[in-house]
C-alpha positions in Angstrom: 120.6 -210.2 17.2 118.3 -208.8 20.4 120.9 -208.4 23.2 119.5 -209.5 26.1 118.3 -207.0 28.9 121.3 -205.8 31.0 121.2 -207.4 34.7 121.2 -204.4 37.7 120.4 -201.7 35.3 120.3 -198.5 36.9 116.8 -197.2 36.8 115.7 -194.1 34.3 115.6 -191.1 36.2 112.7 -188.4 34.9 111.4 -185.4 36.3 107.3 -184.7 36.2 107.7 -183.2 32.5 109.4 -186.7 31.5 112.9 -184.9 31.1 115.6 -187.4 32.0 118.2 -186.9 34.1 121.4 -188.8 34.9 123.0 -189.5 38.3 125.3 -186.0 39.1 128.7 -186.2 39.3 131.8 -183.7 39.7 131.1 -180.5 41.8 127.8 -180.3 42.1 126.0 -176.9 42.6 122.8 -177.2 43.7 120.4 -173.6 43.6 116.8 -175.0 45.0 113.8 -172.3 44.2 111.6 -174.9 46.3 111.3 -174.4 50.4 110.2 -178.2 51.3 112.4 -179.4 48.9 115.4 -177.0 50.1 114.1 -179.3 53.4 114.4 -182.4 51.2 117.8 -182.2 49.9 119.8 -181.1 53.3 117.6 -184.3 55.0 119.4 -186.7 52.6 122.4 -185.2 53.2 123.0 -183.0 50.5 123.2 -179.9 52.4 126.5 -179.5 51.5 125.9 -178.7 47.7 123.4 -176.5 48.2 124.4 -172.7 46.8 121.3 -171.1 46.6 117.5 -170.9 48.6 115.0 -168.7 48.6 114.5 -166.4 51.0 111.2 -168.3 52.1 113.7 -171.8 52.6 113.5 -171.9 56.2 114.1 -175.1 56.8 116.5 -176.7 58.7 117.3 -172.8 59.5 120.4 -173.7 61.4 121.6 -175.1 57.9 120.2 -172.8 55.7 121.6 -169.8 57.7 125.4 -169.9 55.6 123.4 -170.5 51.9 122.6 -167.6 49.8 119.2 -166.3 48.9 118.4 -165.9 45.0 115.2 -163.8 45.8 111.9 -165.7 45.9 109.5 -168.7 45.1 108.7 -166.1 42.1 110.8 -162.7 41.7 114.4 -164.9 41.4 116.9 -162.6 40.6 119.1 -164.1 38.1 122.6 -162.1 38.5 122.3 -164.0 41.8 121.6 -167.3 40.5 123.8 -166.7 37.9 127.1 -166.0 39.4 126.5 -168.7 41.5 127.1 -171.1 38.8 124.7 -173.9 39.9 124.8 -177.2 38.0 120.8 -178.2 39.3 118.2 -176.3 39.8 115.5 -177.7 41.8 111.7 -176.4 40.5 108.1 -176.9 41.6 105.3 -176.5 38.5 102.7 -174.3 41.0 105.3 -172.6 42.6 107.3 -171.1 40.4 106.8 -169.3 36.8 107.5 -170.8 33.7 108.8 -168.0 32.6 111.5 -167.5 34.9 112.6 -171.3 35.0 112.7 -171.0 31.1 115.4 -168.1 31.6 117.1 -169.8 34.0 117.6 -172.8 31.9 119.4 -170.9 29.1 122.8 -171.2 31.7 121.8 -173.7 34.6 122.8 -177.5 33.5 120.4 -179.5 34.9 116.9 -178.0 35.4 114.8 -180.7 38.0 110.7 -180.3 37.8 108.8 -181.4 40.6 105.1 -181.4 40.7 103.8 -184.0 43.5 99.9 -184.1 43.5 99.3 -186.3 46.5 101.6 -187.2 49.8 102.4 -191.0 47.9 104.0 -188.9 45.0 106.9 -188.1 47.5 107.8 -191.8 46.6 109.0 -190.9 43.4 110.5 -187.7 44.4 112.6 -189.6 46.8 113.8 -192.0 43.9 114.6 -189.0 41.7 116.8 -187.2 44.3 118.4 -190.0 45.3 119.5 -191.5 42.1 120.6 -187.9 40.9 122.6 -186.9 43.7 123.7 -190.5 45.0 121.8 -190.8 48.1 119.8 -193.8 47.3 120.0 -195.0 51.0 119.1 -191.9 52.7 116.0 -192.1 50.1 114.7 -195.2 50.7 114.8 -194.4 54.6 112.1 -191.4 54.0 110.2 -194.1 51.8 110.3 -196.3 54.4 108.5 -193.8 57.1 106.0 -192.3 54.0 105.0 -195.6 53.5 104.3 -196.3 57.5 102.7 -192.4 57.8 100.5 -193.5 55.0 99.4 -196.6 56.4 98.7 -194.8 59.4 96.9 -191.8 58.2 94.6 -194.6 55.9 93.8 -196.4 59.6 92.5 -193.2 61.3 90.1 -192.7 58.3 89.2 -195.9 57.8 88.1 -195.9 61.5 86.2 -193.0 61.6 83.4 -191.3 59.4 84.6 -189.3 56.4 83.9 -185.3 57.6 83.4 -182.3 54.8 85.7 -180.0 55.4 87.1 -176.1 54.7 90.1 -175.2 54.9 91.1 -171.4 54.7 94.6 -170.0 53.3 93.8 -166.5 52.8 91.4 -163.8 54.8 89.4 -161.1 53.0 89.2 -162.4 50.3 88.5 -165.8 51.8 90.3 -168.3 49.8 90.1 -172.0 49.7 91.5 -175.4 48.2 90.4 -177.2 45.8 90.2 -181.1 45.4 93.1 -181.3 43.1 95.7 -179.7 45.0 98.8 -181.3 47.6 96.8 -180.2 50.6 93.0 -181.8 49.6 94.9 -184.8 48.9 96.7 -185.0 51.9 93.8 -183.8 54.6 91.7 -186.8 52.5 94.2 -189.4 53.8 93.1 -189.0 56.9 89.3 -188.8 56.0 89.0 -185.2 55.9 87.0 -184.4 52.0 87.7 -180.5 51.3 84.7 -178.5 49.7 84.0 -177.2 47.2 83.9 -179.3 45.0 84.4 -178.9 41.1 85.4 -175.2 41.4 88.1 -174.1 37.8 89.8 -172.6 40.6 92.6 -174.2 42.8 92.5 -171.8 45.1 88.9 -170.5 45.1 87.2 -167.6 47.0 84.7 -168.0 49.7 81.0 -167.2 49.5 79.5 -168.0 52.9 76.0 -167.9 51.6 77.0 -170.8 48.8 74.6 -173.7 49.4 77.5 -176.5 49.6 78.2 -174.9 52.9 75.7 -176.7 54.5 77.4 -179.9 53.7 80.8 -178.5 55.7 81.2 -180.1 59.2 84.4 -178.3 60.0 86.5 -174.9 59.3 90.6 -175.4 59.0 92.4 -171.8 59.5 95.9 -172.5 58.4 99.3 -171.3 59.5 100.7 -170.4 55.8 100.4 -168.5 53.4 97.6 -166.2 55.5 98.8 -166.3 59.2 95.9 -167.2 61.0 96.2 -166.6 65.0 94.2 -167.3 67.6 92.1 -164.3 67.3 90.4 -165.4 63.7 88.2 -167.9 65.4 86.0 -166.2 67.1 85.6 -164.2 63.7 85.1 -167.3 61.0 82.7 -169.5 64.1 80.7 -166.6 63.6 80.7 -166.6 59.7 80.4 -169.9 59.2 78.5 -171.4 62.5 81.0 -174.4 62.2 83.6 -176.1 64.6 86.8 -174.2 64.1 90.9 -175.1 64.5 94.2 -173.9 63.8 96.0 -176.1 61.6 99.8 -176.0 61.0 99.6 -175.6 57.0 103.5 -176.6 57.1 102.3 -180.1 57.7 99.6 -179.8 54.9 101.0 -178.6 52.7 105.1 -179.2 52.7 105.7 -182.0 50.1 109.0 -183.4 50.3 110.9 -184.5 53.5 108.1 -183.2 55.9 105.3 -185.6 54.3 105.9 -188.5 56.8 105.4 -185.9 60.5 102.8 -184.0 58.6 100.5 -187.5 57.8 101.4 -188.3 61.8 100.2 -184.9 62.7 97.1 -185.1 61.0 96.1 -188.8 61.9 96.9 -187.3 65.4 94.8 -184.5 65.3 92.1 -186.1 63.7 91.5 -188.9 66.4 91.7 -186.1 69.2 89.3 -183.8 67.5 87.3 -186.7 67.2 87.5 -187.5 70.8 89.8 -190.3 70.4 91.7 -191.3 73.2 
């Protein structure tokens, strides 16, 4: 006989490669190879069981300061990791090699995938950290403020015409986005489209002379991973003949935690560089 569905069932935790994972319990060891989300698990108060950052998790740096480094987003040095005898390890599909998560996986427990595409994708990171680590509560408070950043960000572009835009991370060669990355997806929330379009590359180089220039209305110089100062836009107004800004790529491009202040900072800067009171 069909036994009927069980009332309160706790939901099915799964990672972005569909591996399932159950709520941790015990001592739990957490080695995160992820900066935002290194950000993401000390905000729900997890700080706590966190062994092991990179060296490029900043973030809260008063926090981070007592947690060892493993290495980086990409050399992880796995003596390191591996006398640190983490039960989770915390993983991002574009920023770190298979590779090396494959290796670590042979002695880490519990191997977490993350690979959020847009800012609303944070929703279901927050679930998954939450129900894994038992911070359901301090979870759905970050939902709660993505879901109001998002409603916000959606006003400012729904307010004001759509604008064509390119954003730089890298100088000679000059490197884009493309449309299917974190950072298109979360500059077109508040109406801003990057270009170009269609390119195989995520993270394409820059011909000046292309024709789909013409179509750009604005030039973004961003913080991270290039650090572009103050000094570059003189040099790129030139190139590209274009309105040009700074833009904090921390709040572009830091999924995680940081998704809710970076959709206010962009709805904010939007509306001033729009002339928005």
């Amino acid at each position: 006989m069909k036994m009927p569905p069980v009332a309160n069932a706790a939901p099915i935790l799964r990672d972005a490669l569909g591996a399932e994972h159950r709520p941790a319990g015990g001592d739990v060891r957490i080695v995160s190879l992820v900066p935002s989300l290194t950000e993401l698990v000390c905000e729900l108060g997890q700080a706590d069981r966190l062994v092991g950052r990179t060296g490029f998790c900043v973030h809260p740096r008063d926090v981070l300061k007592a947690v060892p480094k493993v290495g980086g987003t990409k050399d992880v040095k796995m003596d390191v990791v591996r006398a640190l005898a983490p039960t989770h390890l915390i993983v991002n599909i574009d920023e770190n090699r298979r590779e090396t998560v494959e290796e670590l996986a042979a002695f880490v427990p519990n191997v977490i995938v993350t690979h959020p595409c847009t800012p609303a994708d944070n929703l279901g990171l927050y679930r998954l950290f939450g129900g894994i680590f038992g911070c359901t509560e301090q979870a759905d408070r970050l939902a709660a403020e993505l879901e109001a950043a998002l409603a916000e960000a959606r006003a400012v572009a729904g307010a004001l015409p759509r604008e064509a835009a390119l954003y730089l991370i890298w100088r000679e060669p000059w490197m884009s986005v493309a449309r299917d990355t974190y950072i298109s997806a979360t500059l077109a929330e508040v109406g801003w489209d990057t270009l170009p379009v269609g390119t195989s590359d995520r993270y394409p180089s820059i011909d000046w002379q292309a024709p789909w220039m013409a179509e750009v209305a604005r030039v973004f110089l961003s913080t991270e991973p290039y650090r572009f100062r103050e000094m570059h836009l003189a040099e790129v107004a030139a190139l590209s003949g274009r309105p040009v800004s700074l833009i904090d790529g921390e709040m572009t491009s830091w999924y995680g935690s940081r998704a809710p202040s970076g959709l206010r900072h962009l709805a904010a800067l939007r509306r001033a560089l729009a002339g928005c009171a």
